[in-house]
PDB file of N, CA, C and O in Angstrom:
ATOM      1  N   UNK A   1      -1.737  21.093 -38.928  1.00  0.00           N
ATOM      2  CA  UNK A   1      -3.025  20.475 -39.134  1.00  0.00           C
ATOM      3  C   UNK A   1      -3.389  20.587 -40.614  1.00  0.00           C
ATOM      4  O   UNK A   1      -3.277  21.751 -41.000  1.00  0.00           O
ATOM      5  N   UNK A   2      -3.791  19.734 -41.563  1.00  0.00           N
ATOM      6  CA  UNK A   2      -3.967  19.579 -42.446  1.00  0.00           C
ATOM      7  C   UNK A   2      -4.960  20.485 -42.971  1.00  0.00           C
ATOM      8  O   UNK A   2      -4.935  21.462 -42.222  1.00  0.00           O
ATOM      9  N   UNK A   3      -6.044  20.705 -44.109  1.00  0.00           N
ATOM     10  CA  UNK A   3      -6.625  21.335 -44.298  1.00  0.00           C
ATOM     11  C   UNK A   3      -7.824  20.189 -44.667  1.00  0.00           C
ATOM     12  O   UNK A   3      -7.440  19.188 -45.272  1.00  0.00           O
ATOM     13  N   UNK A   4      -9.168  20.296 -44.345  1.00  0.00           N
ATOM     14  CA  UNK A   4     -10.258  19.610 -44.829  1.00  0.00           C
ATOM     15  C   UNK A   4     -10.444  19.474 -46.126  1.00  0.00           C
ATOM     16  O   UNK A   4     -10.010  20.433 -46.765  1.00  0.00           O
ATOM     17  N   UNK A   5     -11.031  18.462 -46.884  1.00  0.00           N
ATOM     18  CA  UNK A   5     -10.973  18.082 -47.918  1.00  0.00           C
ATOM     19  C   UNK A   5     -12.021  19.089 -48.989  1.00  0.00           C
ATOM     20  O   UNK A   5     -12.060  19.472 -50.158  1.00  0.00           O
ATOM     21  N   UNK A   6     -12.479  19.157 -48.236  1.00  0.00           N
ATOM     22  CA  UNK A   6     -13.917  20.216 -48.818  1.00  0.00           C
ATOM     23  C   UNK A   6     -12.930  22.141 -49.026  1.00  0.00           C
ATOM     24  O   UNK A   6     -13.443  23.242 -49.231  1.00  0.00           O
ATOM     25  N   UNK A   7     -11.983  21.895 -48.915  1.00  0.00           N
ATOM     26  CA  UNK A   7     -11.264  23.470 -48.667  1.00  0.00           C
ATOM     27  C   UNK A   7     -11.788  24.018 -50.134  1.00  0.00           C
ATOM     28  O   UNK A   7     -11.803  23.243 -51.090  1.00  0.00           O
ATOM     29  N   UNK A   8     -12.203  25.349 -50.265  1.00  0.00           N
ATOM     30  CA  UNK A   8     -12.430  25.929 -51.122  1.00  0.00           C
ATOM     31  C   UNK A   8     -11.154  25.963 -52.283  1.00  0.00           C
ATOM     32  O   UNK A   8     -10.035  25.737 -51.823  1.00  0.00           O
ATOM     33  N   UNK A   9     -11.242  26.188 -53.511  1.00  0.00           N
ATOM     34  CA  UNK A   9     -10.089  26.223 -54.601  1.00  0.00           C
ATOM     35  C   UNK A   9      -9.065  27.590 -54.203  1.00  0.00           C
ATOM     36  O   UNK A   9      -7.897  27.511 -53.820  1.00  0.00           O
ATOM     37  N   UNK A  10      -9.674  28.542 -54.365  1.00  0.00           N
ATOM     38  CA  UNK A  10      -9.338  29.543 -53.654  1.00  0.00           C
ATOM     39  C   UNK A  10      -8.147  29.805 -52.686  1.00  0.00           C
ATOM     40  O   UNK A  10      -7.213  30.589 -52.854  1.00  0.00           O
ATOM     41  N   UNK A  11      -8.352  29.104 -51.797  1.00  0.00           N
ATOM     42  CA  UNK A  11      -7.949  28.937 -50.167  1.00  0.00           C
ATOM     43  C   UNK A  11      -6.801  27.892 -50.608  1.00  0.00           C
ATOM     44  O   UNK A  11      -5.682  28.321 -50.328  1.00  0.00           O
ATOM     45  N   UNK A  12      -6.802  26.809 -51.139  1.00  0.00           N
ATOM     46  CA  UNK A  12      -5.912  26.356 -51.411  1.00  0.00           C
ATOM     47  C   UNK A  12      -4.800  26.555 -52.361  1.00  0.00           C
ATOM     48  O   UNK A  12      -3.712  25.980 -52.395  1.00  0.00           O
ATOM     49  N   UNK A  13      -5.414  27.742 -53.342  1.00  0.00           N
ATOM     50  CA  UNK A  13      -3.845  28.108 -54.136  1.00  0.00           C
ATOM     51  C   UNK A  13      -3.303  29.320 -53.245  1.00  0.00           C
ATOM     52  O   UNK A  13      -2.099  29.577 -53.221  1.00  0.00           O
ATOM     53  N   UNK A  14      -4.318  30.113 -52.455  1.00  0.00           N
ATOM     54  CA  UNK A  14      -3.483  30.882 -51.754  1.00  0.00           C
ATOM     55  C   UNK A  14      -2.151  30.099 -50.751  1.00  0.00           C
ATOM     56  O   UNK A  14      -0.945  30.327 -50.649  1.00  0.00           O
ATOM     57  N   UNK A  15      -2.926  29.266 -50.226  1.00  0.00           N
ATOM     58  CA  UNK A  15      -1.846  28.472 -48.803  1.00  0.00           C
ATOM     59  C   UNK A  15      -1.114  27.923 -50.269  1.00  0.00           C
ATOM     60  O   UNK A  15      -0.160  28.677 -50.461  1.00  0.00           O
ATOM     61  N   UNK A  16      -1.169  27.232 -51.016  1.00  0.00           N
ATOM     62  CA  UNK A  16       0.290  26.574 -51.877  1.00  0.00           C
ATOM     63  C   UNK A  16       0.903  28.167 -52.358  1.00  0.00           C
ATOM     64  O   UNK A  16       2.131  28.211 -52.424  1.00  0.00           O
ATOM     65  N   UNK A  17       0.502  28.868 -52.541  1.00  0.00           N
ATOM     66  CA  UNK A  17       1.582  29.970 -52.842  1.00  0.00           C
ATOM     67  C   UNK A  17       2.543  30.387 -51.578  1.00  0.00           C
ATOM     68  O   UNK A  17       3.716  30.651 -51.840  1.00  0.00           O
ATOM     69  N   UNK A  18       2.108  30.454 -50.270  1.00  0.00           N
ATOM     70  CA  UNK A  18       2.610  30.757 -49.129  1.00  0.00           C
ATOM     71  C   UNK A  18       3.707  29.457 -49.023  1.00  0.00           C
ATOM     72  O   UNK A  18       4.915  29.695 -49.030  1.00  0.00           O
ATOM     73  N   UNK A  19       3.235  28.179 -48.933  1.00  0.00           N
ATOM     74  CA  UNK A  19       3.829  27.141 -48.757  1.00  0.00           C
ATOM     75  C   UNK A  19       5.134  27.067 -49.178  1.00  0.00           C
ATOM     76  O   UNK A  19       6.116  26.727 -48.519  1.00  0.00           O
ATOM     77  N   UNK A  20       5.036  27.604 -50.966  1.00  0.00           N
ATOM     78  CA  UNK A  20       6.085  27.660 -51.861  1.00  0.00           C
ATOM     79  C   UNK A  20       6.859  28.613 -51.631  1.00  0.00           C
ATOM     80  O   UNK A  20       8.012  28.431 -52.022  1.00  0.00           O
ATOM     81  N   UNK A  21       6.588  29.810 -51.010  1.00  0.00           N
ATOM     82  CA  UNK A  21       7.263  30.908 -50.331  1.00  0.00           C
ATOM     83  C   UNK A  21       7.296  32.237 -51.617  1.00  0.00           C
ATOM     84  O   UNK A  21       8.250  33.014 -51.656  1.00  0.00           O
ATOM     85  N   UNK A  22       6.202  32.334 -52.548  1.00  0.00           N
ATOM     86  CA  UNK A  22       5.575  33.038 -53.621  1.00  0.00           C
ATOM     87  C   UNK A  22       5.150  33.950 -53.041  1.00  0.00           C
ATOM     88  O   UNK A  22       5.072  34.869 -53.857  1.00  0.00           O
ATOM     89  N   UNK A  23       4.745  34.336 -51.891  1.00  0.00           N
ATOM     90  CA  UNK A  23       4.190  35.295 -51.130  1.00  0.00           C
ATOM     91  C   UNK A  23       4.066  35.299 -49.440  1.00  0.00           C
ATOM     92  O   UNK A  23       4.093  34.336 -48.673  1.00  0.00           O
ATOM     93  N   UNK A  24       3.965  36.298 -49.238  1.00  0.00           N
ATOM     94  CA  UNK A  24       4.638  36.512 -47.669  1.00  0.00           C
ATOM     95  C   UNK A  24       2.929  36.843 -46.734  1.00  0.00           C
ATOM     96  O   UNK A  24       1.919  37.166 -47.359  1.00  0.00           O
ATOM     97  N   UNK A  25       2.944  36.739 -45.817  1.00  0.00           N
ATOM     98  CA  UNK A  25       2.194  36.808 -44.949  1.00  0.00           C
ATOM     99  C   UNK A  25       1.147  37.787 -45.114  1.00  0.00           C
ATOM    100  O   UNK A  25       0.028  37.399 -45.446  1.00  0.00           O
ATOM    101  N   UNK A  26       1.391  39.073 -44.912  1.00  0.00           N
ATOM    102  CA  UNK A  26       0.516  39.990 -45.655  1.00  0.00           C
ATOM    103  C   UNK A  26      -0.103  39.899 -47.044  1.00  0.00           C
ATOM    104  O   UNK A  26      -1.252  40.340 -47.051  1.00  0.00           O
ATOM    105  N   UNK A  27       0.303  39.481 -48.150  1.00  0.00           N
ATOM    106  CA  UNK A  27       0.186  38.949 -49.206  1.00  0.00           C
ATOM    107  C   UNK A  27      -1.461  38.005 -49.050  1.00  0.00           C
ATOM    108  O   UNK A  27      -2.611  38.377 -49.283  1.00  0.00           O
ATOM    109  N   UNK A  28      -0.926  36.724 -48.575  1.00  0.00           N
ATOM    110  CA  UNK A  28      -1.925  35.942 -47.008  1.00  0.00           C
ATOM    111  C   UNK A  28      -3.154  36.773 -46.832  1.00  0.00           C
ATOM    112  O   UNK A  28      -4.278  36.365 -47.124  1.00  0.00           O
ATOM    113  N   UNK A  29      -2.933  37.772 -46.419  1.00  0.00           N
ATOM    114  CA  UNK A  29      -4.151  38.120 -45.366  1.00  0.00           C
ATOM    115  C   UNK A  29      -4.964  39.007 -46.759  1.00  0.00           C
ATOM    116  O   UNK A  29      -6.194  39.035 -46.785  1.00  0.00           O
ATOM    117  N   UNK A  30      -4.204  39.646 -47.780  1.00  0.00           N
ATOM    118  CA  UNK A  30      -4.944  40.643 -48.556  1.00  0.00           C
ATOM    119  C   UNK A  30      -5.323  39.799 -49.380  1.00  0.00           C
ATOM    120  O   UNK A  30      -6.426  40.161 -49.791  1.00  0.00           O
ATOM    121  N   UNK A  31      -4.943  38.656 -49.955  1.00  0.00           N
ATOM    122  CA  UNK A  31      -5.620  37.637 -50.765  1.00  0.00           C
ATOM    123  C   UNK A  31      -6.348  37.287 -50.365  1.00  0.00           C
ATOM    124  O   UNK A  31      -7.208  37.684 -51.152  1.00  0.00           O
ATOM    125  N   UNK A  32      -7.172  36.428 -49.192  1.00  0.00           N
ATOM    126  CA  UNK A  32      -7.993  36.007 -48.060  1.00  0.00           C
ATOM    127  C   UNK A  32      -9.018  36.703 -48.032  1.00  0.00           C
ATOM    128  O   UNK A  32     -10.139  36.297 -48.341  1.00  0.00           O
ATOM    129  N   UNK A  33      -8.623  38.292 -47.501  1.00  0.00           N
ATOM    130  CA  UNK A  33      -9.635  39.263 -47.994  1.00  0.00           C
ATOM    131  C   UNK A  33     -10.505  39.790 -49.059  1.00  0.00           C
ATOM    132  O   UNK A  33     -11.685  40.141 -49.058  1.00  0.00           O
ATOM    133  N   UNK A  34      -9.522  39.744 -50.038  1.00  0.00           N
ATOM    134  CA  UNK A  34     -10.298  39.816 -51.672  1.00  0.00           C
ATOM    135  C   UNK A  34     -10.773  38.602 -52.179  1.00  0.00           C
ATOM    136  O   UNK A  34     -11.426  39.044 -53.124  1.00  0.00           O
ATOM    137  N   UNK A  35     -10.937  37.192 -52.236  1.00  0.00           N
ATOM    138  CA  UNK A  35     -11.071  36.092 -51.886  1.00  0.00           C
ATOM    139  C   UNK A  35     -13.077  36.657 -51.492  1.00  0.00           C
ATOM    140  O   UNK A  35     -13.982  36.649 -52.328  1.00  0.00           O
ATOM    141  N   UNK A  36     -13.183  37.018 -50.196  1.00  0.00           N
ATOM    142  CA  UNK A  36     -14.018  36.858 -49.066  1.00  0.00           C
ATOM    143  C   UNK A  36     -15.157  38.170 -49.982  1.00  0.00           C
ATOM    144  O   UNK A  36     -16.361  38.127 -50.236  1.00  0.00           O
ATOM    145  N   UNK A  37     -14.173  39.160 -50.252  1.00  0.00           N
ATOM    146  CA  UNK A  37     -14.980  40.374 -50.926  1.00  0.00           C
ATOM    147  C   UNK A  37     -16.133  39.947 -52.086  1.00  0.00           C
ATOM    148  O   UNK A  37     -17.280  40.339 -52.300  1.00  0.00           O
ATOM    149  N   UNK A  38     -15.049  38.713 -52.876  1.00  0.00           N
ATOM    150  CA  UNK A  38     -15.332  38.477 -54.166  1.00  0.00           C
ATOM    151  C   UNK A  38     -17.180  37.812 -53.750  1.00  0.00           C
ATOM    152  O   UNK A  38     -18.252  38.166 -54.240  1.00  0.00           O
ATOM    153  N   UNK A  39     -16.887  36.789 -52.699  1.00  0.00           N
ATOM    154  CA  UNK A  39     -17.704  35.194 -52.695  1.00  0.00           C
ATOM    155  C   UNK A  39     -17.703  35.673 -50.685  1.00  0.00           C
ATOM    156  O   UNK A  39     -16.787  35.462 -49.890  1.00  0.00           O
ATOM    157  N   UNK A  40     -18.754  36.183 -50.473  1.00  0.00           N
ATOM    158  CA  UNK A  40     -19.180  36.048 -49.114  1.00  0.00           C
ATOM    159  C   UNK A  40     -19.112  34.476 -48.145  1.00  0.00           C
ATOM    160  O   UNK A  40     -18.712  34.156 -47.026  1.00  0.00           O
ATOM    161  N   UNK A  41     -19.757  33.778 -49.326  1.00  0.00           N
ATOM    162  CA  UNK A  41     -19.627  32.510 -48.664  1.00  0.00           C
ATOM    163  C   UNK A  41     -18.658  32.059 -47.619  1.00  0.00           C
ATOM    164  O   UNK A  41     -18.851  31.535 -46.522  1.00  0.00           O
ATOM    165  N   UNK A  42     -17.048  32.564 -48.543  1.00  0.00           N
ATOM    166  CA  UNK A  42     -16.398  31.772 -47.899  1.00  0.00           C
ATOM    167  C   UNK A  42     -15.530  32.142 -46.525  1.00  0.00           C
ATOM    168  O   UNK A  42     -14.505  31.629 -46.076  1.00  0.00           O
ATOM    169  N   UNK A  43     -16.408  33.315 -46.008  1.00  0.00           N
ATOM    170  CA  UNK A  43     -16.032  33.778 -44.833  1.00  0.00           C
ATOM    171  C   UNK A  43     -15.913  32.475 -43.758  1.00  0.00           C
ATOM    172  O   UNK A  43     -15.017  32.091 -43.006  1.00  0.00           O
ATOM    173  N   UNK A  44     -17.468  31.925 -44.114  1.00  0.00           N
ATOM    174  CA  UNK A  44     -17.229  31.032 -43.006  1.00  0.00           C
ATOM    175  C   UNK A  44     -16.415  29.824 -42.659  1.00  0.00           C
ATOM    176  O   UNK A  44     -16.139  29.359 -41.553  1.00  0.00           O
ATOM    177  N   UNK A  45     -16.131  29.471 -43.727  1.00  0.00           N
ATOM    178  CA  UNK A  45     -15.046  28.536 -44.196  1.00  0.00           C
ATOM    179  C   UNK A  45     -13.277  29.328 -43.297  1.00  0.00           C
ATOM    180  O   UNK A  45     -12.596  28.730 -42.464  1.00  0.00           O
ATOM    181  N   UNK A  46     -13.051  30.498 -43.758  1.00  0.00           N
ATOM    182  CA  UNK A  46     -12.192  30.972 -43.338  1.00  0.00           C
ATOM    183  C   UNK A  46     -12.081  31.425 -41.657  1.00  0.00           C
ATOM    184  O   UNK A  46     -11.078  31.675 -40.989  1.00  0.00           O
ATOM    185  N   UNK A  47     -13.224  31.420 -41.356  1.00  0.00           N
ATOM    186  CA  UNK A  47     -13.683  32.003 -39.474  1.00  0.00           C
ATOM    187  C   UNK A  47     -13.342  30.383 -38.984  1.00  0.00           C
ATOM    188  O   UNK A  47     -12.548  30.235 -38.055  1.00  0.00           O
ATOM    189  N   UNK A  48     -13.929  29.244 -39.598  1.00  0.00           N
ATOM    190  CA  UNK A  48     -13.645  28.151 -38.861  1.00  0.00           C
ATOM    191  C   UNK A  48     -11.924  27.690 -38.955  1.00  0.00           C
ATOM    192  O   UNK A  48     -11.094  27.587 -38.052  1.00  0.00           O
ATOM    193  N   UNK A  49     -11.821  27.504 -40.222  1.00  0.00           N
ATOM    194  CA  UNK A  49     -10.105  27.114 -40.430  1.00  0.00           C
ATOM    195  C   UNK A  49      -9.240  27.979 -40.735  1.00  0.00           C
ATOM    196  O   UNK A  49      -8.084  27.561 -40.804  1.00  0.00           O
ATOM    197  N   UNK A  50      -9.407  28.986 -40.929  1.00  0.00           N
ATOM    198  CA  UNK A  50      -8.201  30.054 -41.227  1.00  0.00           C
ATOM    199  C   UNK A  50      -8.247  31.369 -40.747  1.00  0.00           C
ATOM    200  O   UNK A  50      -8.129  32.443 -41.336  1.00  0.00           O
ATOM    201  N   UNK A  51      -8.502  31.000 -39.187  1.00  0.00           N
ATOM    202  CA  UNK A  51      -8.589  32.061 -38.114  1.00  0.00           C
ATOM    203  C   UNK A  51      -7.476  32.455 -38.378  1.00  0.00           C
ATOM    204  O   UNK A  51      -7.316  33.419 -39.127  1.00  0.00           O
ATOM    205  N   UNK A  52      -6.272  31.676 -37.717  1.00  0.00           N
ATOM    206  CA  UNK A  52      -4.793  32.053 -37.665  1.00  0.00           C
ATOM    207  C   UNK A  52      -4.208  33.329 -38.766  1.00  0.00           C
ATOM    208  O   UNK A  52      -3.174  33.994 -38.706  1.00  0.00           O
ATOM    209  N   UNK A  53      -5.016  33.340 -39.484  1.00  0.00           N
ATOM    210  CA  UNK A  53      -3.973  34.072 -40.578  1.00  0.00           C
ATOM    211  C   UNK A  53      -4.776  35.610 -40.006  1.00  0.00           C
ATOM    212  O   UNK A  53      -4.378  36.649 -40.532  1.00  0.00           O
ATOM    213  N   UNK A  54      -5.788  35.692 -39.036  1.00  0.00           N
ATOM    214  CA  UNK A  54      -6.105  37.252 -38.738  1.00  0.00           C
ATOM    215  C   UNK A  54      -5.044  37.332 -37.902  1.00  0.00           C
ATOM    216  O   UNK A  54      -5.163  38.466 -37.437  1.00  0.00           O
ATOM    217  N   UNK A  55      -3.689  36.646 -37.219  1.00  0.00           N
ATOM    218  CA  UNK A  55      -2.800  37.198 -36.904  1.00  0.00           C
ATOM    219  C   UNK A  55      -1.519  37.786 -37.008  1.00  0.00           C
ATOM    220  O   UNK A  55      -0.928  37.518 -38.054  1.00  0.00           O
ATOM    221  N   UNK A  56      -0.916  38.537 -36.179  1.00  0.00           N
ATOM    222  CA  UNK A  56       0.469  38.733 -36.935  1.00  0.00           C
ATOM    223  C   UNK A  56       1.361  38.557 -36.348  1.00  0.00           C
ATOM    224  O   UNK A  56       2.411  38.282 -36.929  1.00  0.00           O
ATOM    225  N   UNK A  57       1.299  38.652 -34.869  1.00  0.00           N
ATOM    226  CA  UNK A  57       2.267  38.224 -33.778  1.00  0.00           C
ATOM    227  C   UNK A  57       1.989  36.794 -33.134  1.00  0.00           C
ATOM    228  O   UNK A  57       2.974  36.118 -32.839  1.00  0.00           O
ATOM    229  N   UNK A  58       1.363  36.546 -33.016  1.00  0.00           N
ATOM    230  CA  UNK A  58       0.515  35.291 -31.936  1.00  0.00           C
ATOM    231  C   UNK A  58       0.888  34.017 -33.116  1.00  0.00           C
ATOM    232  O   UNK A  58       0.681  32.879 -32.693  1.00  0.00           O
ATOM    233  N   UNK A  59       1.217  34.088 -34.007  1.00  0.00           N
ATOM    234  CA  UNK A  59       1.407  33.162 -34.950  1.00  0.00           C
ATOM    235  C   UNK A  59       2.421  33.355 -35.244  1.00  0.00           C
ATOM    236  O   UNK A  59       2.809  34.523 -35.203  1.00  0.00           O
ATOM    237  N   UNK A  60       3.645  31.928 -35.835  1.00  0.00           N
ATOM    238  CA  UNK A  60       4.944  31.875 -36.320  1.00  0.00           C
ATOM    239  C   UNK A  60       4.671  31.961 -37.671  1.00  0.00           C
ATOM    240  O   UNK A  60       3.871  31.212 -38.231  1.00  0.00           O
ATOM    241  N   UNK A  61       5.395  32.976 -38.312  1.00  0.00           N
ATOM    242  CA  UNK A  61       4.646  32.968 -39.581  1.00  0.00           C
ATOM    243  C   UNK A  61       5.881  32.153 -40.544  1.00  0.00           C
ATOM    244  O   UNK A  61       6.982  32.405 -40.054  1.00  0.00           O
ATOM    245  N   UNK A  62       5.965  31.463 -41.485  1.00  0.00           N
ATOM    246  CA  UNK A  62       7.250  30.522 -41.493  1.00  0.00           C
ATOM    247  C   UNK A  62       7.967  31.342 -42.851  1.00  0.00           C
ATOM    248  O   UNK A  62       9.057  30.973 -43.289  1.00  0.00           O
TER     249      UNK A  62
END
């Protein structure tokens, strides 16, 4: 599923670093987090579209 156009800057160099294979899954989740620490805002952004990455099994991580 694509990502909405409105995706924060943020959020999108993290997923192109993953994409590119620059960083691994955990990487993912601690960026996401510090990300969220920095700018509260963009929790909610991340609760709606980037649930998936609070997982570690339940998700194929590629």
């Amino acid at each position: 599923m694509p990502m909405p156009k409105d995706t924060p800057a943020v959020f999108d160099k993290i997923l192109a670093d993953y994409r590119h294979g620059t960083i691994d899954q955990p990487e993912v989740q601690t960026r996401i987090a510090d990300a969220i620490k920095a700018d509260s805002a963009l929790q909610a952004f991340k609760d709606q579209h980037l649930a998936w990455t609070d997982y570690d099994d339940a998700v194929e991580w590629i």
